[in-house]
N, C-alpha and C positions, 0 to 999 in steps of 0.2 A: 440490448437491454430489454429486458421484459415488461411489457403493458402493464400496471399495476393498477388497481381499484385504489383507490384513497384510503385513506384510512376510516375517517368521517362517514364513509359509505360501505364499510366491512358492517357486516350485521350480526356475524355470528365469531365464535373465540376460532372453530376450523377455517371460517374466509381469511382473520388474521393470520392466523399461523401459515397458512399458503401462500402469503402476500408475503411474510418474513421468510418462509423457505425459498422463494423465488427472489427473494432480494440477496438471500447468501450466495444461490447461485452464481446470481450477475457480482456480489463480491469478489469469489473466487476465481470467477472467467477474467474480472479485472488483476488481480492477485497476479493470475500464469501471465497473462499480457504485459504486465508491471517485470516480470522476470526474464521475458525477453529481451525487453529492453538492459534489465540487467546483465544479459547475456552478451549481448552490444559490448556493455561499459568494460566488461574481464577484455576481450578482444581488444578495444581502444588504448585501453593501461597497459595492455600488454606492447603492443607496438609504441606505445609511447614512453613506457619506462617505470608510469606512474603508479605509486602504491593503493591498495582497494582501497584504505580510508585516508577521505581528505577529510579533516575537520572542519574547514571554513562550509565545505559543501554538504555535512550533515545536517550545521547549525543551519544553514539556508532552508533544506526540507523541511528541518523541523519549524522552523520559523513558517513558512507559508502555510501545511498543515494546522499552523495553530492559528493564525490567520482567520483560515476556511473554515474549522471549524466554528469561530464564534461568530463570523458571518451567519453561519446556519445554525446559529443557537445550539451548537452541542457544544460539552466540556470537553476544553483545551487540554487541560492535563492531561485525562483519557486518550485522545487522539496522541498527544506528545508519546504518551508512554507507549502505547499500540505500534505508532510510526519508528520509535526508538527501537523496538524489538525487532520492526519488520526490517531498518535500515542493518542493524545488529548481523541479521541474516542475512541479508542480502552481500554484506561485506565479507561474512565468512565464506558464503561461496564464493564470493572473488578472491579471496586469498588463496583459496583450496585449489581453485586452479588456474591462479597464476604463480602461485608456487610447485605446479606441480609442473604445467610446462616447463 
């Protein structure tokens, strides 16, 4: 993750905008990272029989995301619906290829 300046101590609108570009960065480094792991889960269901969406284990993610975010004072809804899109796709690639194998 990348060394950031605080925000409180950005002085100008370019040191922001560099400190949000380097924070997208480490987003999307996490993102690929997060899809490895998804990458895991097709293999696992596939040896074990099980279909890409369980429902009990969406509501769980989304539940802890909603959690963390009001932990850290951002809006739950936002994260739920973000998280909902990201889980969305992440299930279609597991269908895609555990249906294909």
């Amino acid at each position: 993750m990348t060394m950031l300046t605080p925000p409180k101590d950005c002085s100008s609108m370019q040191e922001l905008r560099d400190q949000i570009d380097a924070l997208d960065k480490d987003l999307v480094a996490l993102l690929a990272s997060r899809a490895t792991y998804i990458d895991r889960a097709i293999e696992l269901k596939e040896i074990n029989g099980w279909p890409a969406r369980i429902p009990d284990r969406v509501e769980d993610v989304v539940s802890k995301v909603r959690q963390e975010a009001e932990a850290k004072g951002l809006e739950p809804d936002l994260v739920e619906k973000l998280w909902r899109q990201l889980i969305d796709w992440s299930i279609a690639r597991e269908a895609i290829r555990i249906d294909l194998d």
